[in-house]
N, C-alpha and C positions, 0 to 999 in steps of 0.2 A: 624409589623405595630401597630401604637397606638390605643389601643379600643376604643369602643363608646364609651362607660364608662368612662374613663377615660379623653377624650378631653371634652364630655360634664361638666365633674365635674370641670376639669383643666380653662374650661370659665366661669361657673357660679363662682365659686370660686374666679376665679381674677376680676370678676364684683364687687362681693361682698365684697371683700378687698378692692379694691380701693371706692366703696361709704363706708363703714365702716371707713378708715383710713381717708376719708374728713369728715366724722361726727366726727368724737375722735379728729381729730386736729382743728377742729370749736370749740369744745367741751371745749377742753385743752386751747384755746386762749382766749375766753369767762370766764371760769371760774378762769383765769386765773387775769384775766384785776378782776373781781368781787372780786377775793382774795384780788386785792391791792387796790382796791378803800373801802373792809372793814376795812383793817387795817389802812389807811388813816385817815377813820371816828375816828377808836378806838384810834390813836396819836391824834386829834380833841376833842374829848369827853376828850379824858384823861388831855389834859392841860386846857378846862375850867374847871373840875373838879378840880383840883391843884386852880385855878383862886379863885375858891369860896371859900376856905381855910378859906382868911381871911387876907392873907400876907400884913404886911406896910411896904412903902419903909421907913418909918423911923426905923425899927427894925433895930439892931445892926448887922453889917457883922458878918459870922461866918468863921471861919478858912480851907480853903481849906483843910488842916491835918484831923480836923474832923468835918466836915459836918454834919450838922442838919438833920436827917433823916423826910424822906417826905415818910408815908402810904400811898399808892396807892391801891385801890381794889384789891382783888385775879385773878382778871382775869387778871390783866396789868400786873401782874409779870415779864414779858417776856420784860415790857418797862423801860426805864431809864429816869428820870425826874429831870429839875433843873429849879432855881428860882434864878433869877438876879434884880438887882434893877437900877432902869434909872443910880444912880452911877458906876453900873458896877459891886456890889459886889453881892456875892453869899451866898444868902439868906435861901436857903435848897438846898437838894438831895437826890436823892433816892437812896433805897441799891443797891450797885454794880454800881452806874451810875459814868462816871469818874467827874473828878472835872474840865477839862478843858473845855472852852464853847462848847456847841453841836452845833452851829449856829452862826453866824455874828449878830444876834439877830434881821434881818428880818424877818418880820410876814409870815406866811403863808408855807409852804414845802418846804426844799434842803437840798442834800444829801452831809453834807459834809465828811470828812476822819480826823476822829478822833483817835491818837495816833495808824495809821494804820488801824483801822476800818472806814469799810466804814459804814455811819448811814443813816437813811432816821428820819429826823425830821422836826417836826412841833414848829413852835413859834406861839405861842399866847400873842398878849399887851394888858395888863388891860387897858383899857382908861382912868379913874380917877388915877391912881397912878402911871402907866407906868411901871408896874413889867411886864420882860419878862418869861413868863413860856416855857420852851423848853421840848417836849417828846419826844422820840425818839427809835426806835427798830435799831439791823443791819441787813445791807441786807440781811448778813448770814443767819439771823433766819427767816428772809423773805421768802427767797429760799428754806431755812428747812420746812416751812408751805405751800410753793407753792407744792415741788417735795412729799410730803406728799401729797397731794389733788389730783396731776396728779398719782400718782401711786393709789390712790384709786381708781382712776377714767378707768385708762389703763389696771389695773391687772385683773380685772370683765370681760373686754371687751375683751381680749386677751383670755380670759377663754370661754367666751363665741361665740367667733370666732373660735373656735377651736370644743366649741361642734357643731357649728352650720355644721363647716364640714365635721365632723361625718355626721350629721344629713344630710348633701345633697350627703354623699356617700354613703349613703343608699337608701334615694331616688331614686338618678338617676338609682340605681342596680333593685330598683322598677318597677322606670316607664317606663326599658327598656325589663320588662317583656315581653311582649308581642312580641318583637323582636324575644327574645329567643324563643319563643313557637311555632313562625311561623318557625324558624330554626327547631327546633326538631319535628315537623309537616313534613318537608321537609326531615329532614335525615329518620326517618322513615317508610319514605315510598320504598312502592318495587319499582323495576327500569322501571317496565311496567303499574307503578299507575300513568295515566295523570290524574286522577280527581280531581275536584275541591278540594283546602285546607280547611280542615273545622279545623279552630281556633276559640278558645268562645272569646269573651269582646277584639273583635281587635278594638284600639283606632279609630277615624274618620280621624288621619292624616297617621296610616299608611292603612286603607282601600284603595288608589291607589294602594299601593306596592303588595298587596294581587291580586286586582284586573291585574293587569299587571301578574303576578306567574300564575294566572289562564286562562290567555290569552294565554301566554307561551306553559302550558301544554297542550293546546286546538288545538294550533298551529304543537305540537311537535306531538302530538297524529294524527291530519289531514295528517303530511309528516309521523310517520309511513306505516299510512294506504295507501300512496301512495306510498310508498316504495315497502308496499306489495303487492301492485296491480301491480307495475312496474317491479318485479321481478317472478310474476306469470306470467303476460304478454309475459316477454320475455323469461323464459323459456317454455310457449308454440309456442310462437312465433320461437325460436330456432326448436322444436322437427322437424316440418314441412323440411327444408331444409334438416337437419342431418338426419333424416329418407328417403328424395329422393336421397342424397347422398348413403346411404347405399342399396338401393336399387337397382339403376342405377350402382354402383359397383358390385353387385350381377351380374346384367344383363350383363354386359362387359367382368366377368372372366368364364361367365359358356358361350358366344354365341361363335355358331361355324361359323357365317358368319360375313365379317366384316361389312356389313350395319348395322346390328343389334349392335354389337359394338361399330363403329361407332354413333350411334345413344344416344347410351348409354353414353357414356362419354358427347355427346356433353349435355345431362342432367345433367350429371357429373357437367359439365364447368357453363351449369345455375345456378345451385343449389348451390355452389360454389360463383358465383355474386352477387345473392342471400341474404347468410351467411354472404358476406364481407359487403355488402349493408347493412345489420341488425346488423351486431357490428358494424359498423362506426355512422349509428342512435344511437346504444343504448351506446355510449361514447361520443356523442353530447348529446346528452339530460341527461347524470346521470351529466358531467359536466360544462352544463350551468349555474347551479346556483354561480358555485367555478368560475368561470372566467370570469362571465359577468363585462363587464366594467363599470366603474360607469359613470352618467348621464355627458354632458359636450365636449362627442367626438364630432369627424366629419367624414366623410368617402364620397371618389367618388361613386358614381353608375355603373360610368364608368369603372372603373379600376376594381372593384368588378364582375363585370357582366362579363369581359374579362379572369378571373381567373376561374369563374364557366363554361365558355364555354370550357375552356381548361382542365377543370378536369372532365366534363361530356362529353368530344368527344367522349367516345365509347360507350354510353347510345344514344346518338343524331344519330350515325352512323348508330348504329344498328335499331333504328327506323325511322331510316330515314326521322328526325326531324330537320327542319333550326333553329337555334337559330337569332331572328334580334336582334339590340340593337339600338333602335332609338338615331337621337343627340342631343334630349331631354334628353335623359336619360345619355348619355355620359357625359352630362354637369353637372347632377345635384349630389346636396353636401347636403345628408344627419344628420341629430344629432344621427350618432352612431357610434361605436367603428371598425373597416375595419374589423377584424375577425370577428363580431357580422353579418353584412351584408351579408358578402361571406356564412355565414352557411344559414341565413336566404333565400339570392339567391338561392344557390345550390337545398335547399328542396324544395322551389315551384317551380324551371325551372325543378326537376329532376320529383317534383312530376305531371306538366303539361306534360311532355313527353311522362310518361306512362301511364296517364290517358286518353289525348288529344290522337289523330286519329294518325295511322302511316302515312307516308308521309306527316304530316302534318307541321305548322310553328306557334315556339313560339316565342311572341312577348316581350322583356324590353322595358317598356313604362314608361314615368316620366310626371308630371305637379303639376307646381308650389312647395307644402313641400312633395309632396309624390310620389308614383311609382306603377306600377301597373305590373301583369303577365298575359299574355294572351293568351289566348288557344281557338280553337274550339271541343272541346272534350264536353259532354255532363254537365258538368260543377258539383254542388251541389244544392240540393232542397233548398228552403228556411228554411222549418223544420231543418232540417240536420246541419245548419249554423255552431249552436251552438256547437252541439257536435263532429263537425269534430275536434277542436281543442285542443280536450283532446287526450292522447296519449291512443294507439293500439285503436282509432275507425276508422273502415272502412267504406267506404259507401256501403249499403246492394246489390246494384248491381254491383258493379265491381268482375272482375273474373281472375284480374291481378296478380301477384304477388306483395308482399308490405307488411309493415309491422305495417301501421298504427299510424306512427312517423313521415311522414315529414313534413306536418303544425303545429300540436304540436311545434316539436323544430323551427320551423320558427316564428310561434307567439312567443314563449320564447326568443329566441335570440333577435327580435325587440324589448322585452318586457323591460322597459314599458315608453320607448318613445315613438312608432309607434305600431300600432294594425293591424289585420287582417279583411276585409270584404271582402265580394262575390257578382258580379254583373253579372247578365247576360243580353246581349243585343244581336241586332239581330246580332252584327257582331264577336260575340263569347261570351268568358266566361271570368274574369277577378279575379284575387284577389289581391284587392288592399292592400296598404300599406300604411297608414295616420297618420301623429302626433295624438299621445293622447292629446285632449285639457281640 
């Protein structure tokens, strides 16, 4: 995977190339056009200078063989100059300039091809005498002075584009300090240190990132501690049954009559119900959080309610408890996952059963987004509300067996589309079940 470091250098980098490369090539087209509009002026300057000499068109032609030589300044070296007379003849020139016309002898700048060079010249007409003065450079030496000026210009700037990238790979190695720190903050810590990160001079943009890491660990440290409460719980909650089993087997292999035996096993066989009953809770609630469905389902009540009748038939028999399913409730469609519902049924029809009266009758009731359980059992206090729905609390008066998990995983299971409340009226006890708004 490519590093921070390196993607951030890789963007500021191609930012900064590309406006660099549009400033150098503004740069290079600008000074470029200014190179040739100086040397313009300098062919300009140079043939009114030639102009003011002094030339008559009555002076005698000189011989194209040898040419009159015309001093030019030390800076024009580089130009070639000739002097024609309205007759046409060739009046001077300058060293090295050829003897053929540099121009059709229009005034003013064109580049004509002189004995295969191409020139760029200027003509100048005396207006009293009509001498044409011609100057003229080639392009050649043009181009010689341009790519000279861009290379002055490119080679600095290529130089210093180069340090400048140095200079932002060091940087960014810099300013991603404090990344590192919070890394190395994190690796050294021991594996049961949820506390706060304490890093010095963390920047203001990455202070979420911190804050999140420290929320993290706040969070991570709350589910240990529920972990550990969850696994103290159930193994005290465990000792209870395996020690009536152990005992009641005691009592079965040592009795010499069979009621007593009898008697013993059928403890046996509770204690045993029991057990099964407290591992089926305690792998419904360790794995609610791994399979809870995500928000978006839909589920019958109906069909849900028909399943939990069928798997608590020997809980209802034995207490001799009617399960009703009203055709309200037959009818109604839930926002949750069908597995999600059937745990959350099972736990409060199972836990009205044995809380509610024997021969008594539990009622599925439904209206409008939500559903209710109904019992005449002596119900929950209002104090109590709250804390029934944390796992292993019982309420301080029942004398039932249980294990202090079935609303727990019933709220969890509905959680956190629908929630848990408790009503009591005169014609029983109720916990309903309502969308979270």
């Amino acid at each position: 995977m490519t590093s921070l470091r390196l993607r951030l250098f890789l963007l500021i980098a191609a930012a900064t190339a590309l406006v660099w490369s549009l400033a150098a090539g503004w740069t290079v087209l600008s000074a470029r056009n200014d190179v040739e509009r100086v040397l313009d002026a300098r062919l300009r300057e140079a043939a009114v200078m030639v102009a003011s000499l002094g030339y008559a068109d009555g002076a005698p032609p000189i011989s194209t063989a040898n040419p009159a030589p015309i001093t030019l300044p030390s800076y024009e070296r580089q130009l070639s100059c000739q002097i024609w007379s309205v007759t046409g003849s060739l009046l001077g020139v300058s060293e090295g300039a050829p003897t053929q016309a540099l121009s059709a002898g229009q005034p003013g700048f064109s580049e004509p091809v002189v004995d295969g060079v191409a020139w760029r010249v200027y003509t100048h007409v005396v207006p009293d005498t009509g001498l044409r003065i011609m100057v003229g450079d080639t392009l050649a030496v043009r181009q010689q002075l341009i790519s000279g000026l861009v290379q002055g210009l490119l080679v600095p700037a290529l130089i210093g584009l180069v340090a400048l990238a140095v200079l932002l790979w060091i940087g960014v190695g810099r300013g991603l300090g404090p990344v590192r720190r919070i890394a190395e903050a994190i690796a050294a810590r021991a594996p049961d240190d949820q506390s706060p990160l304490a890093v010095d001079r963390v920047p203001r943009e990455l202070s979420p990132l911190t804050q999140e890491i420290d929320d993290l660990f706040a969070r991570i440290e709350r589910l240990r501690s529920g972990e550990k409460r969850f696994l103290a719980s159930a193994a005290h909650e465990m000792q209870t049954p395996l020690a009536g089993l152990r005992t009641h087997a005691d009592i079965a292999l040592r009795a010499s009559d069979d009621p007593t035996r009898e008697r013993a096993l059928e403890r046996i066989r509770q204690s045993v119900d029991r057990t099964a009953r407290l591992v089926r809770q305690l792998l419904e609630w360790s794995r609610h959080d791994v399979d809870r469905a995500p928000p978006g389902g839909s589920a019958m009540l109906g069909p849900a309610a028909q399943i939990v009748r069928e798997e608590l038939a020997h809980l209802l028999e034995q207490r001799d408890v009617t399960l009703e399913i009203t055709d309200a409730a037959r009818t109604q469609s839930l926002p949750l996952a069908q597995e999600a519902l059937v745990i959350a049924l099972r736990n409060l029809v199972e836990n009205a059963a044995l809380h509610g009266p024997e021969h008594g009758v539990v009622t599925i009731d439904a209206e409008q987004d939500s559903f209710a359980i109904k019992d005449h059992g002596g119900g929950i206090a209002p104090e109590e509300a709250a804390t029934m729905l944390e796992p292993f609390v019982r309420g301080p008066a029942t004398n039932l067996p249980g294990s202090g998990l079935g609303l727990a995983i019933a709220a969890s299971a509905l959680a956190p589309q629908m929630a848990l409340t408790f009503e009591r009226s005169d014609d029983g006890f109720y916990v309903r079940a309502s969308p979270v708004r």
